[in-house]
N, C-alpha and C positions, 0 to 999 in steps of 0.2 A: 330633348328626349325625356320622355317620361321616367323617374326614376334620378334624376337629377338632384331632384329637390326633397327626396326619400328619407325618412326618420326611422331609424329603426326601438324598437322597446327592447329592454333589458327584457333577458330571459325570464325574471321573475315576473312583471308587468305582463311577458306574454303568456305564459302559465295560467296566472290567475283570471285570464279572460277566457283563454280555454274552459277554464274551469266552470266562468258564470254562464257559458252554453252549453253546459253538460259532455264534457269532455273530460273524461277521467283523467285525472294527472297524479305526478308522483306528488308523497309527501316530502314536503320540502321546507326552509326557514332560514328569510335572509337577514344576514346578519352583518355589519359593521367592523368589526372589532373581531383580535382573537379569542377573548374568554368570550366573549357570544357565541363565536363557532365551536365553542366545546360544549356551551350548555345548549347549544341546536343539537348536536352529534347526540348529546346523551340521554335529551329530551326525544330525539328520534330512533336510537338503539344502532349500533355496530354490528354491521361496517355500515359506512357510509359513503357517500362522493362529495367532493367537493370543485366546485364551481370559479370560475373569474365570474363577476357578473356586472356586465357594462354595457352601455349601449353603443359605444367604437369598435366591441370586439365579437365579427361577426362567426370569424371560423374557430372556435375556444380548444376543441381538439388539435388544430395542427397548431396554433399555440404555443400548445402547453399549457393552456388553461382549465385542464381539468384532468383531476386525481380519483380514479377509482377504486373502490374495494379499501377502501383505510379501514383497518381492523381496532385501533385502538389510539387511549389520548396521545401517546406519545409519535405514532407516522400522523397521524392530524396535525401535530404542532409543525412537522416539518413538512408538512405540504402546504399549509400557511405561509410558512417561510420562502419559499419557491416561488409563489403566483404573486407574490409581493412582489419579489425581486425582479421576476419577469414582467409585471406591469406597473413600475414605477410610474411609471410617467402617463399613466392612461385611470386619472378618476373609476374608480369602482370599489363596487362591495366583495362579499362574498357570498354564495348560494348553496346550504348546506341539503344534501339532497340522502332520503334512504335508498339506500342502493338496490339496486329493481333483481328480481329473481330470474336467473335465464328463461327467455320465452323466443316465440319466431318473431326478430325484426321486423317492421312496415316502417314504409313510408307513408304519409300522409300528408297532402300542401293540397294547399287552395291560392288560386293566383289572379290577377284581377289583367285580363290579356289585352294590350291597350288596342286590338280592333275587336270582338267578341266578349266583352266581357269577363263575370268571373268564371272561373271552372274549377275542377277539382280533379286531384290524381290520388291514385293509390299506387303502389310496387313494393318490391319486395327491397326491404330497408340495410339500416347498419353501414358499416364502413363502405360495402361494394356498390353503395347504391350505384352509382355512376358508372360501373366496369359493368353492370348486368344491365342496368337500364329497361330492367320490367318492369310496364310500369302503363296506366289505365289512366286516359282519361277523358271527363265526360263537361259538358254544360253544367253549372250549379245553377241551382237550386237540384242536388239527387234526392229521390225518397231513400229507404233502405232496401227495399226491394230492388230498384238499382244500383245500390251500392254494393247489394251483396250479386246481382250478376256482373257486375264489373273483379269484383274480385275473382269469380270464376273465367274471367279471362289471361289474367295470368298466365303468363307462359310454366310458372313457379308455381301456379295455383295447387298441383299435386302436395306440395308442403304444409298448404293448410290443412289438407282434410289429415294428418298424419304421414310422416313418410318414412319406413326404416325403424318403426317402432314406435314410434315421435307420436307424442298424445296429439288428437285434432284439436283448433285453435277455436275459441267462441265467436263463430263469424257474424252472430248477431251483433255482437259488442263490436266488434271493427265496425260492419256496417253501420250501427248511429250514432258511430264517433263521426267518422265519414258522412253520416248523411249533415249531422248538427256543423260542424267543419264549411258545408257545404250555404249553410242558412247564415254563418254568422259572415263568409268572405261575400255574401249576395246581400246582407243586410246593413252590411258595413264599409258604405262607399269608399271611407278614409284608410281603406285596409288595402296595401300594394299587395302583398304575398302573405301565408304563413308558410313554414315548414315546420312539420312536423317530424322526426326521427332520431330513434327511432319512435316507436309505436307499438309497445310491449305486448304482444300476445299473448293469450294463456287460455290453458283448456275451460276456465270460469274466469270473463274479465280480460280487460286491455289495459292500458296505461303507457300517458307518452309521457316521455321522461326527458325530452328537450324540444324546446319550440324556439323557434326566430319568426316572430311577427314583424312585419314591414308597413310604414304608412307613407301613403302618396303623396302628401306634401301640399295638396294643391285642389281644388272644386273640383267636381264632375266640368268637364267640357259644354259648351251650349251646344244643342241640336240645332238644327237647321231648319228653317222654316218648311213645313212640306208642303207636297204637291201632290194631285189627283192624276192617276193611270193617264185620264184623259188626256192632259197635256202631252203624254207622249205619243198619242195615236196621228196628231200631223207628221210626222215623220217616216209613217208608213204609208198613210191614206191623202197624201193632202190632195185639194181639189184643183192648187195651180201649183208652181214652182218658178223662181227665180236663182237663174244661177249665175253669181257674180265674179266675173273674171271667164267669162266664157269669151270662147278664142275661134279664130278660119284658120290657125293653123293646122293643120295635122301634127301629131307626138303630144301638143302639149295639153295638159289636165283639163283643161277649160273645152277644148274640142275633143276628147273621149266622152267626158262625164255628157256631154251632150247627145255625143253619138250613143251611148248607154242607156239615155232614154228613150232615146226615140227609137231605137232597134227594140227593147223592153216590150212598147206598144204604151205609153202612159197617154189616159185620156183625157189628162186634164188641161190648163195652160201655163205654155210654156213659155219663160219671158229670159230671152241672153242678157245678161248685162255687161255693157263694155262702152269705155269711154270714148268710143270712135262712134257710137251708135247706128253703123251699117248694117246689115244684112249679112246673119250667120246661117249657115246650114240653111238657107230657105225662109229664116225666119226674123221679122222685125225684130231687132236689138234697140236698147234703150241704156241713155248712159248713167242712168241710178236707180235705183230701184221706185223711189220714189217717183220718176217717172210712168213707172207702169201705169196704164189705163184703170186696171180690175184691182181687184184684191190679192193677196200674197199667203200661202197658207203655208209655204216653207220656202227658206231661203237656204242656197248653198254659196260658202263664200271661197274662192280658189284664186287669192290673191297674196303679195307681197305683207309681210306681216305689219309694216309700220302703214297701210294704207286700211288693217282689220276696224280697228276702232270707229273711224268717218266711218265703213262700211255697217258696223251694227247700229251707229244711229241715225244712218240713211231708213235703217230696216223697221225702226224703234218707229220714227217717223210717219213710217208708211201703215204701220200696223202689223206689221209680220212677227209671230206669238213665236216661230219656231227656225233655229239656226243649225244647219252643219257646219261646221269651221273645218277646212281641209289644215289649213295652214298650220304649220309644225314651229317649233324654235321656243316652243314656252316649257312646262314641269319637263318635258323630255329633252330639255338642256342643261337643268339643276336648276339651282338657287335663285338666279337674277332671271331667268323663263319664268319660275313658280310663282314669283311675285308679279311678272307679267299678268299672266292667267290667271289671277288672282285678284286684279281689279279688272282685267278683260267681264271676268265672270259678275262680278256685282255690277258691272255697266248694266250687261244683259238684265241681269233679275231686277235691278233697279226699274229696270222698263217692261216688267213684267215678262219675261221672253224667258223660253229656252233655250239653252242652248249644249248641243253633241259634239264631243272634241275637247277641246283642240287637237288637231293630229287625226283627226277620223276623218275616214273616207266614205261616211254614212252608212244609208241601209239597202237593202232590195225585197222588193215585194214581186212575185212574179204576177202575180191573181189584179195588183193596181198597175201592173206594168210601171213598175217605180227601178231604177237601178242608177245611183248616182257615185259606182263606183269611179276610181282615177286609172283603174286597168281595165281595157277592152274586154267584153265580156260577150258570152253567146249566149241564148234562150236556157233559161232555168227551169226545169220541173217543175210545176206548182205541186205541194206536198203540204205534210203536216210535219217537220222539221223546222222548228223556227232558233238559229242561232247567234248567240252573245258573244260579241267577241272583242279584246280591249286589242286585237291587232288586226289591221287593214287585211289580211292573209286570205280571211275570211269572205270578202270581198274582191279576192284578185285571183291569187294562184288558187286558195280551194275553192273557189267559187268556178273558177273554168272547168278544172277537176269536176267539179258536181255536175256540170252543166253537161260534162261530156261523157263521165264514165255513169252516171243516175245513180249513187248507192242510196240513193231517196230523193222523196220533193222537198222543194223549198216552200216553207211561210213567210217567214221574215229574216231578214239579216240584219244585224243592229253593230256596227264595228265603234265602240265608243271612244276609242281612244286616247286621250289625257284624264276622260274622265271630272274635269271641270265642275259641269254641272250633273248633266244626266249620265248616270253608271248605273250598274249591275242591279240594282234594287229598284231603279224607275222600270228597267226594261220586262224585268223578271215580275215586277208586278202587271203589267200592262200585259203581258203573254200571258198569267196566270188566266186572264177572264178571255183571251185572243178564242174563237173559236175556231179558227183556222190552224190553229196552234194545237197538236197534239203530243209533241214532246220537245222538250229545249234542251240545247247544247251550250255551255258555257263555256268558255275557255278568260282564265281569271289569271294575272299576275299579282293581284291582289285588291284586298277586300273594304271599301271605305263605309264608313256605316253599318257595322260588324251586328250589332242589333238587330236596328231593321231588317238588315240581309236577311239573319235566322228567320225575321217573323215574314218577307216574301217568300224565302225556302218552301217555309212551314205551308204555307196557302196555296203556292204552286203545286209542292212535292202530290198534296193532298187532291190534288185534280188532273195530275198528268204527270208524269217521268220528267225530270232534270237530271241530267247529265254533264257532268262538270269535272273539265280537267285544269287542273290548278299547278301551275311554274311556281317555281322557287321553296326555299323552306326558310325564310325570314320574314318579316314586316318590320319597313321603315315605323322607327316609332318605336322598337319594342322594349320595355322594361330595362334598366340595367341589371345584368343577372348576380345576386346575391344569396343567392339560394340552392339547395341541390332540386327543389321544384323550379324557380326558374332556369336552368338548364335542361331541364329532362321535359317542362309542357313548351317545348317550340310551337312556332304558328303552325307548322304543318299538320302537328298532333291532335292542335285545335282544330285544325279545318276538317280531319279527319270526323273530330267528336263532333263536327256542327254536322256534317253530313249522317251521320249517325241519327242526330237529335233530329233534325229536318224531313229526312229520306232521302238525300240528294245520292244518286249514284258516283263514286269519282272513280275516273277514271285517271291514268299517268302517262297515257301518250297519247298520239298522235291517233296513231292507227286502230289503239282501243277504241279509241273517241268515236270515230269514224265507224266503226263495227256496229258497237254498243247503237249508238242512235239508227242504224241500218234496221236492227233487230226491231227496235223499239216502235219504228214508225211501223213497220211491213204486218209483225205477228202481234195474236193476243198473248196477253199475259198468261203464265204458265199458272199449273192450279197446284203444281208441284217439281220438286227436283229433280227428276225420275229422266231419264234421255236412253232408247231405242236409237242405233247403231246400226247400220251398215255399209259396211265399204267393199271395194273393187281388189284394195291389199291390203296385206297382211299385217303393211306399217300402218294401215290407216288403223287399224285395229287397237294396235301396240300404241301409239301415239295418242290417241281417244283416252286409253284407259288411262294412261299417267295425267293427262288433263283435265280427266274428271275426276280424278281424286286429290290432286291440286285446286283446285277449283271449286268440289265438294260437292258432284253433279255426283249422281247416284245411277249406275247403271242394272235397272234390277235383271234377276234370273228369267230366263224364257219360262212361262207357264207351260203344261202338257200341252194343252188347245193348241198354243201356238208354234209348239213345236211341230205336231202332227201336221199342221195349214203350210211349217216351211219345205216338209219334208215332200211337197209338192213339187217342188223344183231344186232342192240340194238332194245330193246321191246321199245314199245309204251310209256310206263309206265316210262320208264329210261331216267331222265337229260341227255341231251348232250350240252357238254362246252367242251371247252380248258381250260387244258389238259380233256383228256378224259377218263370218270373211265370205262372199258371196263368188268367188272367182269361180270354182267350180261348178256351180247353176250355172253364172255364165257362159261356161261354156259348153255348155246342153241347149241354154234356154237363149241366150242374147243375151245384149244390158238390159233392152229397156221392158222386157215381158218379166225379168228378174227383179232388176230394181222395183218395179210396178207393184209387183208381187208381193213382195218381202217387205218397203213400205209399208202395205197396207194391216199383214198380219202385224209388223207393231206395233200402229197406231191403235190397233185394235185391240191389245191388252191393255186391262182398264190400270195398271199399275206404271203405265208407261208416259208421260205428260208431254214429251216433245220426242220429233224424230230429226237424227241428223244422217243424211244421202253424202259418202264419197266417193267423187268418182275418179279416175286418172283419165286423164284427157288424153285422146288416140283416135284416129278415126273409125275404130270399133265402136268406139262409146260415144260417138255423138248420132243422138235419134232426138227425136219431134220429143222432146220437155212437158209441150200444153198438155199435148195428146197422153202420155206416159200417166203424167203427176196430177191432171186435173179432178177428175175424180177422187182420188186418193185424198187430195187434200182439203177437196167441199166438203166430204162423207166425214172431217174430224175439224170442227172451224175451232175448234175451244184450246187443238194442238198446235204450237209453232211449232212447224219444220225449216230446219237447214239443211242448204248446203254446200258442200264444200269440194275442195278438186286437189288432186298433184299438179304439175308440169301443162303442157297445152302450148302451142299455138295460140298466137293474139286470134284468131278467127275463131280458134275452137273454145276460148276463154271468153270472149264476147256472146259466142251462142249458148253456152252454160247460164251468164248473167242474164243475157234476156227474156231466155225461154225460164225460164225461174222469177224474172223482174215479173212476167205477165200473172203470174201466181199467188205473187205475194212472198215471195220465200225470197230470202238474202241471199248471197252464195261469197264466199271467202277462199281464198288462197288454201288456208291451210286450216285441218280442222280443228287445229288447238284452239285458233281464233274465232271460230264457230261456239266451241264448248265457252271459250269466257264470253261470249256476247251472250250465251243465255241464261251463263249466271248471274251476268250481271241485271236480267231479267226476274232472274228467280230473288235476287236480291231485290226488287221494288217489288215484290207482288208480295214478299214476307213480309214485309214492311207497313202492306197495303190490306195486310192480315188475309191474303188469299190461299197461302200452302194449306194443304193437305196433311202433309208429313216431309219427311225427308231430314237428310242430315245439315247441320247448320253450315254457313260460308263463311268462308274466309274473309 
């Protein structure tokens, strides 16, 4: 593990390199001996602190290794006496420090995150750091201008500017301590962590008055030789396929993945391989790859795992550039797998090859007729949804799901697996240039080549929507934590700040995942946060508002115009607001000449950027959809509309989805999940520098 092999620098050594990047520090003077530490004290003025200063002794406060506020020669000599006693046996000096004038504590740390790089946090400091845990953080290298809107994120941020009488703190000076903080942990590969805390504030000036710098012990890692997008395009497109371990029985993996293709519609050829070399599915079989006639532009291999090896240099043999490995029992069994898949994988590169997996169940293209999932699978959408995924799920049970209930098309499925060779960074770059590809779905346990990642993010995010939900909050590998920054910048935090840094959307479950990219494939992006409301109840109403102010969706006030256009079909007598409770039109007017209606006066204030239709499902409310909503929604192409439903019958919930799929509009259970699908919209078009206005997101 990284952090193993870690050195840390005496408090003084860390100070004084704060200091050569401009990093204000306290004044301070180390010293040896006791008559040193009284002519430090005297040369520095009373009161003063006194310090343990060694490099064994990480935590000096829970100690006892430091004395503060000594007023005079004589509590100096006897706190001397103290930190002696208390660290006989641990070599050190002493660190005679001027004692800092009450200001607001920060924190400050820069950590070097062993998949991401370095980063940098800010929060609010002093003893409670860890009980409050506010705390910011971002990619390093920050400017100050990001430094200082990081500070303004602060949950505690209200402290800086003044709080209670309290003078406001110089946020410039926090910020290019913070930013310089940020240049010397990105410039200085030999640096694990620093922490800095506190991080003395003041209405003129800052000053940190205690640092633990940390060094990694050890080189940067080698990179890996790279690879061009292109080589992963045989895994979607290739011109034949050979699938090895294909089978006549029915159940087993070898005769679905077959039947998957050939139900798909793939037009290229198709070679079984099997050591019986009979007649499968209709179709000559051959008992090695190398026997095949033609050429081989992807090979799938669904065989016993001590039979893998002969198999890829059967394939190495024949020329075949590109491998899916079903076969499991390697990293996803620990230690003695890892080393398996470990020379499995340098076979392959050695012979120039790729190879997806180990443990993947490959990809699906619907548009090449390609499906080499190991679960039976029905006809897929062809769409602009292309997603990543390191579990087979994606390819089995969501893939049925997609194929049956349509909450969008498919471009490509990529289920990688083990991750071996090709992961999230081949695939993610090879979809960035995809033109059939117009938004991506990740689903990530985690992140190998943290770098690169950021810089495909970076080139994706910049040409299409990524969408990415991310399991767990660890990474194997991470730092040993000796720090109040390594405790508080987890990987999750990181992953956070990379999406941040990127534009990557993240989403945290299942069902957002699933929304979010519904949204993203169907509507254009918004040009503002602004959401037009109307529903059938009262709750839809009440429920909208708490999720758009959770959310940070902005419900403006009805203009006169469009009051006067609703009062067309609401009575007299009937409240009109945003959202809009439309029950009594309806029941003058119908659903669908009200819905129709009301719709349309939304979309039609220029203040308003999306509209979201609730309905409750009843045989009252179900009418012709195309016919209601089509117009309404040609006459505004710039606005996403949703929509959303109560209750229903599976008939009457299917005819909401389709008569809405032919539109272009998504439609959702419940309308909470309508409001975060379009913020999570509004959050890429901010990003994409397309708002208007509106209030910022969560």
């Amino acid at each position: 593990m990284e952090g193993e092999n870690a050195t840390t620098m005496s408090e003084y050594a860390g100070s004084v390199l704060l200091g050569e990047w401009g990093i204000p520090v306290i004044d301070e003077v180390l010293v040896t001996d006791q008559s040193g530490v009284k002519d430090a004290a005297d040369r520095l003025g009373y009161p003063v602190v006194l310090k343990v200063c060694s490099e064994t002794v990480l935590h000096k406060t829970e100690q006892g290794g430091v004395v503060l506020n000594i007023p005079d020669a004589a509590a100096l000599t006897r706190a001397v006496h103290d930190i002696r006693s208390r660290f006989s046996t641990v070599p050190h000096a002493f660190l005679v420090q001027q004692m800092a004038s009450p200001g607001l504590e920060l924190i400050l740390g820069a950590r070097r995150d062993p998949v991401f790089g370095p980063v940098v946090l800010v929060g609010i400091g002093g003893i409670f750091t860890e009980i409050f845990r506010d705390t910011v953080i971002e990619l390093a290298p920050v400017t100050s201008r990001t430094a200082r809107e990081m500070l303004s994120r602060l949950k505690g941020q209200a402290l800086l500017g003044g709080f209670r009488s309290q003078p406001a703190i110089d946020l410039s000076a926090v910020a290019e301590a913070l930013a310089a903080l940020s240049k010397l942990i990105t410039r200085r590969r030999d640096i694990l962590e620093i922490d800095i805390n506190p991080l003395i504030a003041y209405p003129t000036g800052a000053v940190a008055v205690d640092a633990l710098v940390r060094l990694n012990g050890k080189s940067p890692a080698e990179r890996r030789k790279g690879f061009s997008p292109d080589t992963v395009a045989p895994f979607f497109n290739p011109r034949s396929i050979a699938l090895i371990g294909a089978s006549r029985s029915p159940g087993k993996g070898g005769n679905i993945i077959l039947r998957n293709i050939l139900k798909a519609g793939f037009k290229g050829r198709i070679y079984p391989i099997n050591p019986t070399g009979k007649e499968i599915l209709g179709m000559q079989s051959f008992q090695r790859v190398s026997d095949v006639p033609g050429p081989v532009d992807l090979a799938m291999i669904v065989i016993p795992k001590a039979a893998v090896p002969d198999a890829i240099a059967d394939c190495a043999a024949k020329g075949v550039r590109s491998i899916i490995l079903s076969t499991g029992g390697y990293s996803d069994i620990g230690e003695s797998g890892a080393l398996e898949q470990k020379a499995l994988v340098e076979q392959a590169r050695g012979e120039g090859m790729r190879l997806m997996g180990p443990n993947s169940i490959g990809t699906i293209n619907p548009v090449a007729g390609l499906a080499t999932s190991i679960v039976g699978l029905e006809l897929i959408r062809p769409g602009g949804v292309s997603l990543i995924g390191q579990s087979g799920v994606f390819s089995s049970g969501w893939g049925r799901w997609i194929a049956d209930f349509k909450p969008f098309g498919i471009a490509k499925i990529g289920c990688i697996g083990n991750k071996g060779d090709i992961n999230e960074s081949d695939l993610l770059e090879y979809l960035a240039d995809d033109a059939e590809t117009k938004t991506v779905g990740m689903y990530l346990e985690g992140v190998v080549e943290g770098v690169r990642f950021v810089k495909a993010a970076s080139r994706a995010c910049a040409r299409k929507p990524v969408v990415v939900m991310k399991s767990g909050h660890t990474e194997a590998g991470a730092a040993a934590i000796a720090s109040h920054t390594g405790s508080l910048a987890g990987s999750d935090a990181v992953f956070d700040a990379v999406c941040r840094e990127t534009g990557m959307v993240r989403v945290h479950d299942s069902e957002t995942f699933f929304d979010t990219l519904a949204a993203f494939e169907a509507l254009p992006l918004p040009r503002g946060n602004r959401m037009g409301v109307l529903s059938i109840t009262g709750m839809g109403c009440v429920v909208t508002t708490d999720a758009a102010d959770e959310y940070g969706v902005e419900l403006p006030a009805l203009r006169p115009g469009t009051l006067r256009r609703l009062r067309e079909v609401m009575p007299a007598w009937a409240p009109v607001r945003n959202p809009v409770d439309i029950w009594s039109a309806v029941e003058q007017h119908g659903s669908k000449k009200t819905m129709s209606h009301i719709s349309r006066c939304l979309l039609e204030q220029k203040d308003i950027d999306a509209l979201l239709v609730i309905f409750v499902l009843m045989p009252e409310s179900i009418f012709d959809i195309e016919e209601a909503f089509c117009e309404v929604v040609r006459e505004h192409p710039g606005k996403p509309v949703f929509a959303s439903y109560y209750g229903g019958t599976e008939k009457e919930i299917k005819h909401v989805h389709e008569g809405f799929l032919l539109l272009g509009v998504p439609s959702y259970p419940t309308p909470e999940r309508a409001v975060y699908a379009f913020s999570r919209m509004v959050a890429y078009a901010r990003f994409k520098g397309l708002l208007r206005q509106g209030k910022s997101l969560p």
